[in-house]
N, CA, C and O atoms as a GROMACS GRO file, in nm:
protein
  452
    1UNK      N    1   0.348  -0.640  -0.051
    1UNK     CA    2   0.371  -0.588   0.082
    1UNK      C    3   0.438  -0.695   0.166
    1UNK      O    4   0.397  -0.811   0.174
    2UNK      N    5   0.548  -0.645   0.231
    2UNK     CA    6   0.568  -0.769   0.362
    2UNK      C    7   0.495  -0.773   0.479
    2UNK      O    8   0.385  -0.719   0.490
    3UNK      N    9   0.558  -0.841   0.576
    3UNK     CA   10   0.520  -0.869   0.702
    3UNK      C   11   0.593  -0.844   0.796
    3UNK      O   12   0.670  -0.940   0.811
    4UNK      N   13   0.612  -0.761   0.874
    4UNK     CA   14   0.757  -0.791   0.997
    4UNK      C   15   0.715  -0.783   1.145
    4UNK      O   16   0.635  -0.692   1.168
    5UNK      N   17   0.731  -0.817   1.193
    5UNK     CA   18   0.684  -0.813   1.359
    5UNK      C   19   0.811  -0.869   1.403
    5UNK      O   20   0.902  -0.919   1.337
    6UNK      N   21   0.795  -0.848   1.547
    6UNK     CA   22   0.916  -0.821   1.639
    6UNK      C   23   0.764  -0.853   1.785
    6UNK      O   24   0.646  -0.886   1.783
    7UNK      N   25   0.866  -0.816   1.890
    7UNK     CA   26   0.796  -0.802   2.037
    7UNK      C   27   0.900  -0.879   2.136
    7UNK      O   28   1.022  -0.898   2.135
    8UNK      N   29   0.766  -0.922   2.241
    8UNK     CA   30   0.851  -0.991   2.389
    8UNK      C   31   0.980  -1.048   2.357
    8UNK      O   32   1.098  -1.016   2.366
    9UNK      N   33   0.885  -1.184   2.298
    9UNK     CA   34   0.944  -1.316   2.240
    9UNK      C   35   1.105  -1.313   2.180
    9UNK      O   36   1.201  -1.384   2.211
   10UNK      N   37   1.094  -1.208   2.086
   10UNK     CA   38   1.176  -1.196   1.993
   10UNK      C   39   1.315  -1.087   1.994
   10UNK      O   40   1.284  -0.985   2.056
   11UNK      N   41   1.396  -1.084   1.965
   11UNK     CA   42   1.491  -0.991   1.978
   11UNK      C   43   1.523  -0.907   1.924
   11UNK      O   44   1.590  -0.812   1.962
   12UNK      N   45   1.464  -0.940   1.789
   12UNK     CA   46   1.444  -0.764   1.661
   12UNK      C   47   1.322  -0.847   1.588
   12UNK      O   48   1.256  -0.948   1.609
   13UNK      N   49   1.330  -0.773   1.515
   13UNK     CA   50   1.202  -0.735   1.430
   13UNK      C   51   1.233  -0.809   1.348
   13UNK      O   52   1.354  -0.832   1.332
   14UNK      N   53   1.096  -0.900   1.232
   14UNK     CA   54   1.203  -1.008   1.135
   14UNK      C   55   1.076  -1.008   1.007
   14UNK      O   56   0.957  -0.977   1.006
   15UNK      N   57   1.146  -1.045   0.936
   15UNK     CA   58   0.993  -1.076   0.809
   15UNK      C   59   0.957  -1.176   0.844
   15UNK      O   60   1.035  -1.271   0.851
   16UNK      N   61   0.801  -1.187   0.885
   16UNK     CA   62   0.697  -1.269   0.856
   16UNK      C   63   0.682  -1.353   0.715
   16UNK      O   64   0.696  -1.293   0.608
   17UNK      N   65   0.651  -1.510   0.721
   17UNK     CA   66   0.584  -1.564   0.565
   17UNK      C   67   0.455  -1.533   0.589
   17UNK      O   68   0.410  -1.507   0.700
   18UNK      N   69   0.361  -1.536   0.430
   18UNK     CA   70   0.235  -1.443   0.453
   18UNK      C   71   0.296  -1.382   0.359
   18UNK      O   72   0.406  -1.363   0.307
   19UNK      N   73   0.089  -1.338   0.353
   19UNK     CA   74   0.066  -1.187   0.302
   19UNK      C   75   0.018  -1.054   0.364
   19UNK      O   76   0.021  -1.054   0.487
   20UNK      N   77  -0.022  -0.954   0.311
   20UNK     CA   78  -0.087  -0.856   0.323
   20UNK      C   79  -0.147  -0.798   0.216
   20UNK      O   80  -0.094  -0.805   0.106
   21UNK      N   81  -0.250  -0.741   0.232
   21UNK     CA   82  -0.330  -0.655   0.186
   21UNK      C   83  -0.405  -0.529   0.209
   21UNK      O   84  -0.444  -0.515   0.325
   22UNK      N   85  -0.442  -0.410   0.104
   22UNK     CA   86  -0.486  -0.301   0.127
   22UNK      C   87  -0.604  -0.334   0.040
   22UNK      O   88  -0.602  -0.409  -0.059
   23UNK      N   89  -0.711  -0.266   0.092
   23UNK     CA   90  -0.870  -0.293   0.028
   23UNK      C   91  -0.930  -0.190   0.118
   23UNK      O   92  -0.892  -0.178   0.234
   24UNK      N   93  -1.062  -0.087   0.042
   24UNK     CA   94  -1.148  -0.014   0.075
   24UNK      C   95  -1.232  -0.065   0.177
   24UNK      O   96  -1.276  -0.179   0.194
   25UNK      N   97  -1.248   0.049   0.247
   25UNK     CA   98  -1.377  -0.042   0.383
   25UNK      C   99  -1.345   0.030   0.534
   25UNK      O  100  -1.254   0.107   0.562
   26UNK      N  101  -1.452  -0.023   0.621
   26UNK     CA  102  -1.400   0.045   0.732
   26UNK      C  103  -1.319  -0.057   0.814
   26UNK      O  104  -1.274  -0.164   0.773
   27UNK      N  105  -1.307  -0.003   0.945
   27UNK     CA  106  -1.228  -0.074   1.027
   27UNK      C  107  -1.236  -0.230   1.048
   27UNK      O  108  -1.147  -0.311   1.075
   28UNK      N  109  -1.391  -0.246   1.025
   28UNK     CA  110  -1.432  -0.394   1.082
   28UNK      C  111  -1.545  -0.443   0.955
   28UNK      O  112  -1.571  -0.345   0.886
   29UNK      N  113  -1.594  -0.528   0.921
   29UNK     CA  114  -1.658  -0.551   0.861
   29UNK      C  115  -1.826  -0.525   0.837
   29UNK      O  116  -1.893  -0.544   0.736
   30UNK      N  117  -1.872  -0.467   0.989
   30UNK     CA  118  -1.999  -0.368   0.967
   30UNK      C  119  -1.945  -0.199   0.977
   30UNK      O  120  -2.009  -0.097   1.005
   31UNK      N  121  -1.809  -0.218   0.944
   31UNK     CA  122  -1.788  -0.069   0.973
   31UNK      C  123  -1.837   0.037   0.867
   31UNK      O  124  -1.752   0.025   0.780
   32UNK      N  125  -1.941   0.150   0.816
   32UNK     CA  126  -1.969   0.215   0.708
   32UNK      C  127  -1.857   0.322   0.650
   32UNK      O  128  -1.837   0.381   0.544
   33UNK      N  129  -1.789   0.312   0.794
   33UNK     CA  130  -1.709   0.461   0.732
   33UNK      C  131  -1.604   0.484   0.620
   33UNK      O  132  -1.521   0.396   0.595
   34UNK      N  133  -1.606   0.584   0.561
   34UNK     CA  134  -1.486   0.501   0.436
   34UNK      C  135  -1.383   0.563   0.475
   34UNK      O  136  -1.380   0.648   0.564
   35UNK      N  137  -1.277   0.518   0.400
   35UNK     CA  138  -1.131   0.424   0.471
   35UNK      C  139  -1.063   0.326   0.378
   35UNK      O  140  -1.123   0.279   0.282
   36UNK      N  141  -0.957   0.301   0.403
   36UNK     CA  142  -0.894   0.146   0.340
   36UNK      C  143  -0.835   0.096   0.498
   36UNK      O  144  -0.814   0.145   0.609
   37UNK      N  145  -0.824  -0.019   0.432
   37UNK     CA  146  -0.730  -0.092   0.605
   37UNK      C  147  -0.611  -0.177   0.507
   37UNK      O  148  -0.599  -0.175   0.385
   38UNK      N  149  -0.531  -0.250   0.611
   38UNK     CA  150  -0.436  -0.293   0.510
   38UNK      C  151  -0.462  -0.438   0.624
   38UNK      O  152  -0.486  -0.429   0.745
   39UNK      N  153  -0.452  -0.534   0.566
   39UNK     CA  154  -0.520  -0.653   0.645
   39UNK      C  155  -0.412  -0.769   0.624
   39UNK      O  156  -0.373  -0.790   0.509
   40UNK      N  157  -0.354  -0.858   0.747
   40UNK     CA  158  -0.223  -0.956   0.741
   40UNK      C  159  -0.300  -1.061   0.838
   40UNK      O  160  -0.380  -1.043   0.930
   41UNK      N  161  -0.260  -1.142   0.799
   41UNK     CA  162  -0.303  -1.266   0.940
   41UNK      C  163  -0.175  -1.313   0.976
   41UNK      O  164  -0.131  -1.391   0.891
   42UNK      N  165  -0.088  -1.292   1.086
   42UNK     CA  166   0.036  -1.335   1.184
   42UNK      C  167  -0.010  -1.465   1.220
   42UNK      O  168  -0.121  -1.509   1.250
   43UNK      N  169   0.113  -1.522   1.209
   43UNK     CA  170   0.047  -1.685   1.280
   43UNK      C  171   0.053  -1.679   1.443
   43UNK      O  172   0.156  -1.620   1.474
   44UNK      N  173  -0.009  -1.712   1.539
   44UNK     CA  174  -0.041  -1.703   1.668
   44UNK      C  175   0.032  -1.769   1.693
   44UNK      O  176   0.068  -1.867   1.628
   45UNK      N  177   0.090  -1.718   1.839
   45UNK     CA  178   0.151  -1.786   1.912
   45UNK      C  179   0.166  -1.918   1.963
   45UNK      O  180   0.266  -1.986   1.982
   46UNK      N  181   0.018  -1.944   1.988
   46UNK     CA  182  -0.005  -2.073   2.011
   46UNK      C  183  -0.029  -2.125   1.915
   46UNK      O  184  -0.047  -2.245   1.931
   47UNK      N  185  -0.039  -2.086   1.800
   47UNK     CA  186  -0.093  -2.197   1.710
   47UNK      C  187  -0.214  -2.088   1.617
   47UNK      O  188  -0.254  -1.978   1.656
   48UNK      N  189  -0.256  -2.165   1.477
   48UNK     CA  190  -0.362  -2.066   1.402
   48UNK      C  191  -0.281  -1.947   1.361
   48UNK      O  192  -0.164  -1.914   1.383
   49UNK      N  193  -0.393  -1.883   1.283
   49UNK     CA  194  -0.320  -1.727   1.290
   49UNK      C  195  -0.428  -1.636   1.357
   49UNK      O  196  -0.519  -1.683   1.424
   50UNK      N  197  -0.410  -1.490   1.333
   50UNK     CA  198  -0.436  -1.388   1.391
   50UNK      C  199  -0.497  -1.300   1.340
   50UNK      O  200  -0.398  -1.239   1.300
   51UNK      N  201  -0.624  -1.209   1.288
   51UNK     CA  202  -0.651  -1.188   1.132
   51UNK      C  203  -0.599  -0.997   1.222
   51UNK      O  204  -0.689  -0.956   1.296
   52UNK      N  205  -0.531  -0.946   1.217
   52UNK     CA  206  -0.475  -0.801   1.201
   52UNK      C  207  -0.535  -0.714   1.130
   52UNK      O  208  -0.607  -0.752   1.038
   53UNK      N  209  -0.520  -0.591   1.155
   53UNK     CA  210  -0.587  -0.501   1.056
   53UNK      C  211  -0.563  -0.342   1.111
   53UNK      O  212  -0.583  -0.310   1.228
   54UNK      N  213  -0.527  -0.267   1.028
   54UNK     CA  214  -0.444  -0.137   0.996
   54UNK      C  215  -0.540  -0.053   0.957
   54UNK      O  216  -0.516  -0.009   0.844
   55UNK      N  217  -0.648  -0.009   1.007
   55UNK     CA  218  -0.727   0.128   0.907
   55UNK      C  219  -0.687   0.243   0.934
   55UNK      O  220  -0.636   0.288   1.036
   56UNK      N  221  -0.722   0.305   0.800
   56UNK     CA  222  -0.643   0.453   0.781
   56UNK      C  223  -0.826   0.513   0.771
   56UNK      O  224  -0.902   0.449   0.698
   57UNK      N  225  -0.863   0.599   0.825
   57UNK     CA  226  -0.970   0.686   0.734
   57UNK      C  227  -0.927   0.767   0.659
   57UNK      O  228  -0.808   0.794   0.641
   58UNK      N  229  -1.061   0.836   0.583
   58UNK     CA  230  -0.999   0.876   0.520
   58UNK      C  231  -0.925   1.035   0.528
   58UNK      O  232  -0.876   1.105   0.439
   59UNK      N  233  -0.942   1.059   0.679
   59UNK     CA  234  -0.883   1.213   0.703
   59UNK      C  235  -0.736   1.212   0.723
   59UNK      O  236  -0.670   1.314   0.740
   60UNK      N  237  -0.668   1.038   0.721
   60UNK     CA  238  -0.528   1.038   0.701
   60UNK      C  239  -0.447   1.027   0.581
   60UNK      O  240  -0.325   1.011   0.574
   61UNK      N  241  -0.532   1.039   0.489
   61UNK     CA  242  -0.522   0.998   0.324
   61UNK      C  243  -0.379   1.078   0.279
   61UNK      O  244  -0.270   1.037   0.238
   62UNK      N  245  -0.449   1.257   0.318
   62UNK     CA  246  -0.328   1.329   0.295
   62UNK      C  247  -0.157   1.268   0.344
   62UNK      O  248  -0.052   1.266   0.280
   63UNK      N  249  -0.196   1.219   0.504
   63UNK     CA  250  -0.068   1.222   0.571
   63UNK      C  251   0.043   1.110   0.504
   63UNK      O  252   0.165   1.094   0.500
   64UNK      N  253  -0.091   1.040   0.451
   64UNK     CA  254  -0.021   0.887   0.396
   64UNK      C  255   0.042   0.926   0.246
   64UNK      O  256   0.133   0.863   0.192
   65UNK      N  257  -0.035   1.060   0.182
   65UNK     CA  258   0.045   1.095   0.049
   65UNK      C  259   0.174   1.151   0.082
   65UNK      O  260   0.264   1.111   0.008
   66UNK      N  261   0.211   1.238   0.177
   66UNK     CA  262   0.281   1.327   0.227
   66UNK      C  263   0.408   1.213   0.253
   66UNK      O  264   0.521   1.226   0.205
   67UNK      N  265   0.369   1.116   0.328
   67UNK     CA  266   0.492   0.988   0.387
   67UNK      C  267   0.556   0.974   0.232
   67UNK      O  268   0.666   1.003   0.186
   68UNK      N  269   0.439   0.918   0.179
   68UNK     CA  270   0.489   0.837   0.019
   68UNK      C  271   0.566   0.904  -0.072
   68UNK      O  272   0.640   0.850  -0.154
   69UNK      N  273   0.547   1.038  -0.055
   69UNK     CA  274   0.627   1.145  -0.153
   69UNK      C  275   0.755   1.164  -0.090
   69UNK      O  276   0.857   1.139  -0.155
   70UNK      N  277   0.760   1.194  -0.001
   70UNK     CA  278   0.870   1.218   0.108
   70UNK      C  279   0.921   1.088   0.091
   70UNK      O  280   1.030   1.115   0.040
   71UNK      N  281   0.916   0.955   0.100
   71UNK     CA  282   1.042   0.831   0.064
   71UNK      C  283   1.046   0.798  -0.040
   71UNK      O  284   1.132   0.714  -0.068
   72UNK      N  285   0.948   0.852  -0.155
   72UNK     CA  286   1.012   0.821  -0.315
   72UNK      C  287   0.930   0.891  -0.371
   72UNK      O  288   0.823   0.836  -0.399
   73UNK      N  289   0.951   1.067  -0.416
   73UNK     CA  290   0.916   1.093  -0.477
   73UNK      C  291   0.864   1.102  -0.623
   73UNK      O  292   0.767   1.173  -0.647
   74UNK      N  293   0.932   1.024  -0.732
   74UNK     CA  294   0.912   1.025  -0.824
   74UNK      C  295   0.808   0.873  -0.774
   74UNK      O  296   0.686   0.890  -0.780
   75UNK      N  297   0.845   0.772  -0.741
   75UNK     CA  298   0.758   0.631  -0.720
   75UNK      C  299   0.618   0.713  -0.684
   75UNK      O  300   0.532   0.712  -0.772
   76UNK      N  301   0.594   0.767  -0.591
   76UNK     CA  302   0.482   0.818  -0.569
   76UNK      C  303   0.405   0.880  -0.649
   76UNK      O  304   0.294   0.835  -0.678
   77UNK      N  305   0.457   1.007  -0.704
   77UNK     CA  306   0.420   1.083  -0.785
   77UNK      C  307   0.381   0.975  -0.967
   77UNK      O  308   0.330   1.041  -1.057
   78UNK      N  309   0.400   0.882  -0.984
   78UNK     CA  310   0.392   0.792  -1.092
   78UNK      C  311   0.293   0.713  -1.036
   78UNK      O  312   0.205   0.719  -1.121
   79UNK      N  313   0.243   0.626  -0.924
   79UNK     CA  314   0.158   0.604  -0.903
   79UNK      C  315   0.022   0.681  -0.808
   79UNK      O  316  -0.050   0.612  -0.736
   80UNK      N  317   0.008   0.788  -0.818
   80UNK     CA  318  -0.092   0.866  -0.801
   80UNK      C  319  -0.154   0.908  -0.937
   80UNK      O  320  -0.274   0.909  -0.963
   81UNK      N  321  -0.053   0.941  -1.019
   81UNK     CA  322  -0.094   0.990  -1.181
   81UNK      C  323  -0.172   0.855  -1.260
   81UNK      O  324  -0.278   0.855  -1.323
   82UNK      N  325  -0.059   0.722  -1.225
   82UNK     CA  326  -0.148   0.592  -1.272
   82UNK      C  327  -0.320   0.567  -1.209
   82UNK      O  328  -0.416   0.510  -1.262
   83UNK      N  329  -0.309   0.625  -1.096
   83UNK     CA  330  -0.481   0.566  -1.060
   83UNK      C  331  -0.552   0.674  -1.108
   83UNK      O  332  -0.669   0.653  -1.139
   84UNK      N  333  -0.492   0.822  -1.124
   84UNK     CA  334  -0.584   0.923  -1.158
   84UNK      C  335  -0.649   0.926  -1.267
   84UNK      O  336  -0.755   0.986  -1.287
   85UNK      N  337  -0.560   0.829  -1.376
   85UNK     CA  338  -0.553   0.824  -1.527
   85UNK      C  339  -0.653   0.716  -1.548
   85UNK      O  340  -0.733   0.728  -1.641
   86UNK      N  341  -0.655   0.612  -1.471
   86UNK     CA  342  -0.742   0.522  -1.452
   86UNK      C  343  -0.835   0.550  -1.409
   86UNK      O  344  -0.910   0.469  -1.462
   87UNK      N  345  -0.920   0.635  -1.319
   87UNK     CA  346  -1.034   0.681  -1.291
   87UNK      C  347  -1.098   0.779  -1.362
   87UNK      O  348  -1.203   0.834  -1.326
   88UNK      N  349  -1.019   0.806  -1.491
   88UNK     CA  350  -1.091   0.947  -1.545
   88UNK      C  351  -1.162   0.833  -1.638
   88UNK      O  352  -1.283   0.811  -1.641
   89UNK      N  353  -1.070   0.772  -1.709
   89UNK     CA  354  -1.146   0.726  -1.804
   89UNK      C  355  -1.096   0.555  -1.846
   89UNK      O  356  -1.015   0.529  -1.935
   90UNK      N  357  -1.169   0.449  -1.755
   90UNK     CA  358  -1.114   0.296  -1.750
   90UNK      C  359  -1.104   0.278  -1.862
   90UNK      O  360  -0.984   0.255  -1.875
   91UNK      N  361  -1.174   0.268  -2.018
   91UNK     CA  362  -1.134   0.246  -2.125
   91UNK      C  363  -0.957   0.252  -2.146
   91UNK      O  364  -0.890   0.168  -2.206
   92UNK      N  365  -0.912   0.363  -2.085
   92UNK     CA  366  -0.834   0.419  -2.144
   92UNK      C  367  -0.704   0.340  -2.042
   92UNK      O  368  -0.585   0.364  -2.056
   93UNK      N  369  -0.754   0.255  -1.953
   93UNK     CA  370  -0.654   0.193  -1.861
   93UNK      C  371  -0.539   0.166  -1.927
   93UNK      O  372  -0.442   0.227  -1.882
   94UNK      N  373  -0.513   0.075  -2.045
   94UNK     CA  374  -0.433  -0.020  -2.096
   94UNK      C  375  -0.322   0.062  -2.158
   94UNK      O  376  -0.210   0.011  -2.156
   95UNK      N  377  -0.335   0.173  -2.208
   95UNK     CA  378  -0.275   0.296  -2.247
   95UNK      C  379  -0.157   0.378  -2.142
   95UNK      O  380  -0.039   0.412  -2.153
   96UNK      N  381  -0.260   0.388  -2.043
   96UNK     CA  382  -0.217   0.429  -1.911
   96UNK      C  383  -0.142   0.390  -1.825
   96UNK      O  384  -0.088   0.448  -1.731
   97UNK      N  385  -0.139   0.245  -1.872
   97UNK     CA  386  -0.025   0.126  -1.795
   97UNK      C  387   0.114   0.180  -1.897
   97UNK      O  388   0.226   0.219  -1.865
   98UNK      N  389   0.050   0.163  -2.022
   98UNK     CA  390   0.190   0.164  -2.093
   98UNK      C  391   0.243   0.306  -2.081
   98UNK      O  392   0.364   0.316  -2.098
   99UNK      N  393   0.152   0.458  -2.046
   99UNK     CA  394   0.254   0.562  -2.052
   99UNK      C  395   0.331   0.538  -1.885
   99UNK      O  396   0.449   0.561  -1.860
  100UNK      N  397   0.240   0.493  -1.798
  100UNK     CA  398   0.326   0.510  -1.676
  100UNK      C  399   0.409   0.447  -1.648
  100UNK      O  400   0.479   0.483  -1.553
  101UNK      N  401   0.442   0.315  -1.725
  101UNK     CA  402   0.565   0.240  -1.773
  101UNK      C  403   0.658   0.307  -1.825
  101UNK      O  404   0.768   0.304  -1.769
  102UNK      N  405   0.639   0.394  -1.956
  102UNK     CA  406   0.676   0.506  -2.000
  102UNK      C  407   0.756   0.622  -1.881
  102UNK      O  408   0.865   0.676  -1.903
  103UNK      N  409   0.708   0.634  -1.810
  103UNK     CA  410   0.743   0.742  -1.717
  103UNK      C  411   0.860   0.684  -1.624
  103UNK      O  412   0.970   0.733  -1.601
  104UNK      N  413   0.800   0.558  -1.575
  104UNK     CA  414   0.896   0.486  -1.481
  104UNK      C  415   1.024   0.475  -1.556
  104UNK      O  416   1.118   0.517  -1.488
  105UNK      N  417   1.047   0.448  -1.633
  105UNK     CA  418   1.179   0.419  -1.723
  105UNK      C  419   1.243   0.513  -1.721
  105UNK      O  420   1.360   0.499  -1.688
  106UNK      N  421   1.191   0.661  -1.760
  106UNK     CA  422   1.212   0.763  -1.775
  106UNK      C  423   1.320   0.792  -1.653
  106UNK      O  424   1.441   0.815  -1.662
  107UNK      N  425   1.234   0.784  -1.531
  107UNK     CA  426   1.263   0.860  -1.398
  107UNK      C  427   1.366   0.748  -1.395
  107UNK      O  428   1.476   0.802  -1.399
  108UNK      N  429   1.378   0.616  -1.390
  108UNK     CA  430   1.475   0.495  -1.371
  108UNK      C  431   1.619   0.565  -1.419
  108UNK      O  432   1.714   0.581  -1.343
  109UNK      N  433   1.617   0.612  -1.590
  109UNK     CA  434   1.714   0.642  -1.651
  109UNK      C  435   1.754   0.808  -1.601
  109UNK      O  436   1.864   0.850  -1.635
  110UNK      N  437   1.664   0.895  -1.523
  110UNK     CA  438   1.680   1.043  -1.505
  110UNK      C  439   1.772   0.973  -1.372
  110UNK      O  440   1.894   0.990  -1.378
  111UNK      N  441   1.723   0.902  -1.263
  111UNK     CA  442   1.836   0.874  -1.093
  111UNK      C  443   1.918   0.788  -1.161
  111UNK      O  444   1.990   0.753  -1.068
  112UNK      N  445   1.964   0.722  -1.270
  112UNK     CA  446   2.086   0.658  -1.266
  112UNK      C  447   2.181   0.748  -1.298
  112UNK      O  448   2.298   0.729  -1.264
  113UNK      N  449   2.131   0.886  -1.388
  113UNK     CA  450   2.236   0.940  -1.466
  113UNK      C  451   2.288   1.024  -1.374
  113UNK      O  452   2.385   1.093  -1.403
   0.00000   0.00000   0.00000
């Protein structure tokens, strides 16, 4: 994932150095509700950084599949099938990497042609 911020200071929007991350949980760290957040620390203005944080619950889950399909359908649709395949049965993960590798290639070689 990148980083980009923009504002006052600045005159467009720019990539941040850093990371980000997405992880299960609620908004805050006693939060119960489930959710993922996607979590960046910006370096502060003055100095330090900033610890940020993005939660989705989970009644936006749909909206967030809906975005993902809509700007790359096949990308999407290949990783929804990869975690589904992985939750039915983890044994069977290592398999599952290699068909959805399998697939990606596929779809790679179906938009070039």
């Amino acid at each position: 994932m990148e980083i980009w911020r923009g504002g006052v200071s600045t005159r467009r929007i720019k990539k941040e150095d850093g990371y980000a991350y997405v992880t299960k949980g609620g908004a805050h760290d006693n939060d119960k509700r489930p959710g993922i957040y996607f979590s960046f620390p910006p370096p502060s203005k003055g100095g330090g950084t900033t610890q940020a944080r993005l939660w989705v619950p989970v009644d936006d889950f749909k909206d967030i599949a809906e975005e993902m399909v809509g700007a790359a359908p096949e990308a999407a649709r290949i990783a929804f099938l990869e975690v589904l395949l992985n939750q039915a049965d983890p044994k069977r993960k290592r398999r599952d990497q290699l068909a959805a590798r399998a697939l990606r290639q596929a779809a790679k070689k179906q938009s070039s042609a």
